[in-house]
C-alpha positions as CSV (number, residue, x, y, z in Angstrom):
1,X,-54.8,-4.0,50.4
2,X,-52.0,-2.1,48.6
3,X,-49.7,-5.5,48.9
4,X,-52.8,-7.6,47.1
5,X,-53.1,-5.3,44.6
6,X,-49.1,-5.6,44.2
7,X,-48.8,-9.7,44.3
8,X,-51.6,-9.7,41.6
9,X,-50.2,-7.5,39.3
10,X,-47.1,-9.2,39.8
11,X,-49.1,-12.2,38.8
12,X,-50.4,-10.9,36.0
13,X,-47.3,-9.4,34.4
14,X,-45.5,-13.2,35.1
15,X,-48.6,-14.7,33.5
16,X,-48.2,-12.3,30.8
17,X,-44.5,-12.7,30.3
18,X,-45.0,-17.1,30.3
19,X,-47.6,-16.6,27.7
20,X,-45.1,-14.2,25.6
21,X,-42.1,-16.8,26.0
22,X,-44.2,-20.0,25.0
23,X,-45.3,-18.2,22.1
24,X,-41.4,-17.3,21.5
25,X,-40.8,-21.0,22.2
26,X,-43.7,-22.4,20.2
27,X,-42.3,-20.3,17.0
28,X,-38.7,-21.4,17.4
29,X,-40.4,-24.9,17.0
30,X,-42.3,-24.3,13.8
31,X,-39.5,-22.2,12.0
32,X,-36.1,-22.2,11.6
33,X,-34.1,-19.3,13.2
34,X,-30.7,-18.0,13.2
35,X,-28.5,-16.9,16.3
36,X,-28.9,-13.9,15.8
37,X,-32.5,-14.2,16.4
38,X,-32.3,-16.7,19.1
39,X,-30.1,-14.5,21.5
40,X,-32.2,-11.3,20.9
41,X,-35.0,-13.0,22.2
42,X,-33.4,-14.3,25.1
43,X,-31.8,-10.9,25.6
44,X,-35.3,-9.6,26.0
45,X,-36.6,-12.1,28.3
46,X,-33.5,-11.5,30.5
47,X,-34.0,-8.0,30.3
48,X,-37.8,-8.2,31.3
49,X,-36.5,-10.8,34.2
50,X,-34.1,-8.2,35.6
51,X,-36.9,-5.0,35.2
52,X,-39.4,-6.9,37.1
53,X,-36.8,-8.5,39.6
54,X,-35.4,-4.9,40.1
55,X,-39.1,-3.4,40.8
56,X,-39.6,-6.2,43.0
57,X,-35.9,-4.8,45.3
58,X,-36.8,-1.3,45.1
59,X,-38.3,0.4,48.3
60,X,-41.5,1.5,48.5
61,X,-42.4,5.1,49.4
């Protein structure tokens, strides 16, 4: 039960995060954007990747 509960949230955040990237992706296409911009978004998304890959590792109690 618990480990449902745990692959569908999972599945949800990663849905979540897609949705949040091609939105990212989709306004990179339609405007212009400096560096600056560009690698604090990807900064984020690897951040985000490395949160949920670290709760992912962690064990469970």
């Amino acid at each position: 039960q618990q480990k449902h509960e745990l692959i569908e949230q999972d599945q949800q955040a990663m849905s979540r995060m897609e949705s949040q990237f091609q939105q990212a992706v989709n306004e990179l296409k339609e405007d212009k954007t400096d560096r600056a911009a560009l690698a604090e978004m990807l900064m984020e998304v690897a951040m985000r990747l490395k949160v949920g890959a670290t709760k992912h590792t962690e064990p469970q109690s």
